[in-house]
C-alpha positions as CSV (number, residue, x, y, z in Angstrom):
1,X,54.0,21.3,58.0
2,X,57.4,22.0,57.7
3,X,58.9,23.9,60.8
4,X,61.3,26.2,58.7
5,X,58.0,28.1,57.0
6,X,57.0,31.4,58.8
7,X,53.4,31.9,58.7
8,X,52.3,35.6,59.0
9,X,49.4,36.1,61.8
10,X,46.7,35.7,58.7
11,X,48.0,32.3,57.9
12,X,47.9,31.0,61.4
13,X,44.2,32.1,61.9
14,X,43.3,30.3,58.8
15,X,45.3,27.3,59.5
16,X,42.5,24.5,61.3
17,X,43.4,22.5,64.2
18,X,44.2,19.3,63.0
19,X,47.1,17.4,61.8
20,X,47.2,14.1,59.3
21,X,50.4,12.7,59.4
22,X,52.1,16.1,59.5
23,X,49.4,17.7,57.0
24,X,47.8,20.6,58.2
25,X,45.2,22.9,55.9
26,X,44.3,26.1,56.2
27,X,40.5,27.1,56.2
28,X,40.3,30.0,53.2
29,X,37.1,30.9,52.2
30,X,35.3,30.5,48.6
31,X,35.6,33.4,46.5
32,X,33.1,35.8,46.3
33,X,32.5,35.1,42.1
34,X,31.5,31.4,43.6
35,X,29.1,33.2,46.7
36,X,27.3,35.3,44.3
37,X,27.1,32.6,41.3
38,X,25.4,30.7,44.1
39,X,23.4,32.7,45.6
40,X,22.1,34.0,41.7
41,X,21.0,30.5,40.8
42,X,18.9,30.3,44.4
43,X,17.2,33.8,43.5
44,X,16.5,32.1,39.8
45,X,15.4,29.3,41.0
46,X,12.3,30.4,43.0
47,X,10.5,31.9,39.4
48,X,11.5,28.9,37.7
49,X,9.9,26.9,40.6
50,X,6.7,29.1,40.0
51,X,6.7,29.2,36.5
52,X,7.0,25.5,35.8
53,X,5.2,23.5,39.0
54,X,2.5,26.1,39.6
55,X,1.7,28.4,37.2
56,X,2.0,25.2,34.5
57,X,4.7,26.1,32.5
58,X,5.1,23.8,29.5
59,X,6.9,20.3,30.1
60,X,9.4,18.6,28.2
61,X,6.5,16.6,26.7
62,X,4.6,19.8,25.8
63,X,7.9,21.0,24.1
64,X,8.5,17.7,22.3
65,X,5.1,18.1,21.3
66,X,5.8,21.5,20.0
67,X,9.4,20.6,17.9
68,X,7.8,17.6,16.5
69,X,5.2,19.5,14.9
70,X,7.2,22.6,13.3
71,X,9.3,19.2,12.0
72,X,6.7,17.9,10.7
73,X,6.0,21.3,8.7
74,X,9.4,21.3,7.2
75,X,8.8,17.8,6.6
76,X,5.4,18.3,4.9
77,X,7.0,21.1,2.6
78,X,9.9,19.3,1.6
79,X,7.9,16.2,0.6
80,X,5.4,18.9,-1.5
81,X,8.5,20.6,-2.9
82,X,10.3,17.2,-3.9
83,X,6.8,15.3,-5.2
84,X,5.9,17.5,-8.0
85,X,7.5,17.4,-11.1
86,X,9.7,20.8,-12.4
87,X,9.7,20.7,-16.4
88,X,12.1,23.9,-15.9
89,X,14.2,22.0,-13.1
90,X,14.1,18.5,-15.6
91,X,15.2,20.8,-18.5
92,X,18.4,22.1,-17.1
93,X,19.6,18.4,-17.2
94,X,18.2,17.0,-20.3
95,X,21.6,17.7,-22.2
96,X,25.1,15.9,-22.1
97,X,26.1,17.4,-19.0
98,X,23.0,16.4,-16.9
99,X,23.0,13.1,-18.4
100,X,26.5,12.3,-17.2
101,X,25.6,13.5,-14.1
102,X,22.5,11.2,-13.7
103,X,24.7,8.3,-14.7
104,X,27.4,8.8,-11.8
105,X,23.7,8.8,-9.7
106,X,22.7,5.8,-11.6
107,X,26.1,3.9,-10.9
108,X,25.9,4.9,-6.9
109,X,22.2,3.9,-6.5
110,X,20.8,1.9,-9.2
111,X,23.4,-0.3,-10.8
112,X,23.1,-3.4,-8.2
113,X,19.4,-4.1,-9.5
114,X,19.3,-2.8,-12.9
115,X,22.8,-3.6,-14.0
116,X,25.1,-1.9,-16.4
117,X,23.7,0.7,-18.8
118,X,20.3,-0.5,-17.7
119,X,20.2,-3.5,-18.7
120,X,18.1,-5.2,-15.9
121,X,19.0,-7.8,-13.4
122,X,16.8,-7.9,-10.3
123,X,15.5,-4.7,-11.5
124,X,13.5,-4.8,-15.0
125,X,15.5,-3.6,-18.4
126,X,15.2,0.0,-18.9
127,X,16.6,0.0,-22.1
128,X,13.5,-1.2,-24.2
129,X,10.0,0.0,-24.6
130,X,8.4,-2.0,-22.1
131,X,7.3,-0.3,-18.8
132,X,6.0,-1.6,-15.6
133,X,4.7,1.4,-13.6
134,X,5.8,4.7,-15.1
135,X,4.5,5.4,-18.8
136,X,8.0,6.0,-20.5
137,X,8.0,9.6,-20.0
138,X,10.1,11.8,-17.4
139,X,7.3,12.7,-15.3
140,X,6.3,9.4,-14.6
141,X,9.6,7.6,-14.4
142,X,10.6,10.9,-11.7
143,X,7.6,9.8,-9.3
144,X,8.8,6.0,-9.6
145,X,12.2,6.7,-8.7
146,X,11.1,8.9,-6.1
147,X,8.0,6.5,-4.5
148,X,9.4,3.5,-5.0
149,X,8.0,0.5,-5.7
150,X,7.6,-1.4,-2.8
151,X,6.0,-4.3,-3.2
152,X,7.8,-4.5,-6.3
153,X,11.5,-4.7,-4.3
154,X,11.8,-0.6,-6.1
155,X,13.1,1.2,-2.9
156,X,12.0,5.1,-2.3
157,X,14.9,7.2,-2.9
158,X,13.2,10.7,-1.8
159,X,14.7,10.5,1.5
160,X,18.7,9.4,-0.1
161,X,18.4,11.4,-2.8
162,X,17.6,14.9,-3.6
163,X,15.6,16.6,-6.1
164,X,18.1,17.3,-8.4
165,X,19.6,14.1,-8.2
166,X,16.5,12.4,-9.2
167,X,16.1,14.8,-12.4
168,X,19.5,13.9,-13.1
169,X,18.7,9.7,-13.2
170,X,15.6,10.5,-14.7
171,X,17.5,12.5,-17.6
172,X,19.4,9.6,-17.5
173,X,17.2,7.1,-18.2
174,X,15.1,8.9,-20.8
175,X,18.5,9.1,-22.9
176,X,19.6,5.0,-22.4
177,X,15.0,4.4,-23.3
178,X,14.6,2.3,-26.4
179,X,18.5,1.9,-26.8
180,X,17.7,-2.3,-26.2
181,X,21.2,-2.9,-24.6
182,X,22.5,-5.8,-26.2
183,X,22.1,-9.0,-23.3
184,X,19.3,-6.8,-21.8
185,X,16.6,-8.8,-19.4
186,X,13.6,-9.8,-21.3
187,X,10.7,-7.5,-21.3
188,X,8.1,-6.9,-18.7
189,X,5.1,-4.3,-18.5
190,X,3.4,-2.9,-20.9
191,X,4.8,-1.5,-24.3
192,X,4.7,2.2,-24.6
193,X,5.3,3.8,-27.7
């Protein structure tokens, strides 16, 4: 401590008796916010004791438990909502607009297996008459795009996609049906007329 510092009578009771290489401390005590924050979590902690260990509160497992199945609601109602097929929803995007709007969706998703304008590269030609799974018609081709195909290579797009981006393709698709894109893939399924 440096000898020209005056300490008042206060200071040199709170001052401890030691000395590190000329460092001295003084001794103040906590403030009373800290004292009474402490002593607030002791008092909660004695019904949170009770509570949890002996009266059985629920545990983190219980409450896993719990969130997993109000998930699983929302989950359940979303897959409901998205699985059936809205004519009034479909309409809205049967015209020009909806169309273009299903091809930017087509060009982001579905280009890299069923080529340019639909054309059909990994993925069969979606251009002709021929079907595989759906039966040509919006309904059908809205629960392929949504399911998938899997054993097929078809992936399920409900969880990437949402439902109006699936009406969109499906408008989509229903306007580029029975085009026959020139240097399309040859045909596969059954014809559907």
């Amino acid at each position: 401590m440096n000898d020209k510092t005056e300490l008042t009578e206060e200071d040199k009771s709170l001052l401890l008796n030691h000395d590190y290489d000329g460092i001295q401390e003084f001794d103040y005590p906590l403030p009373n916010w800290w004292k009474l924050s402490f002593v607030l979590t002791v008092i909660f902690s004695v019904p949170y004791a009770i509570y949890y260990l002996a009266m059985g509160g629920p545990t983190l497992n219980d409450e896993l438990i719990q969130d997993m199945a109000s998930l699983n609601k929302v989950r359940t109602a979303y897959a409901v909502k998205m699985a059936k097929f809205d004519t009034d929803a479909y309409s809205a995007f049967e015209g020009p607009e909806g169309i273009a709007l299903g091809a930017v969706v087509y060009e982001d998703n579905c280009l890299s297996c069923h080529e340019e304008k639909g054309k059909g590269d990994i993925g069969p030609n979606l251009t002709d008459a021929y079907w595989i799974h759906a039966k040509g018609t919006a309904s059908t081709v809205y629960e392929v795009v949504l399911n998938g195909r899997e054993d097929k290579g078809m992936p399920t797009w409900k969880e990437d996609l949402t439902k109006d981006e699936i009406l969109q393709v499906v408008s989509y698709l229903m306007s580029i049906k029975n085009t026959n894109v020139e240097g399309g893939k040859e045909q596969q399924g059954l014809l559907i007329k």
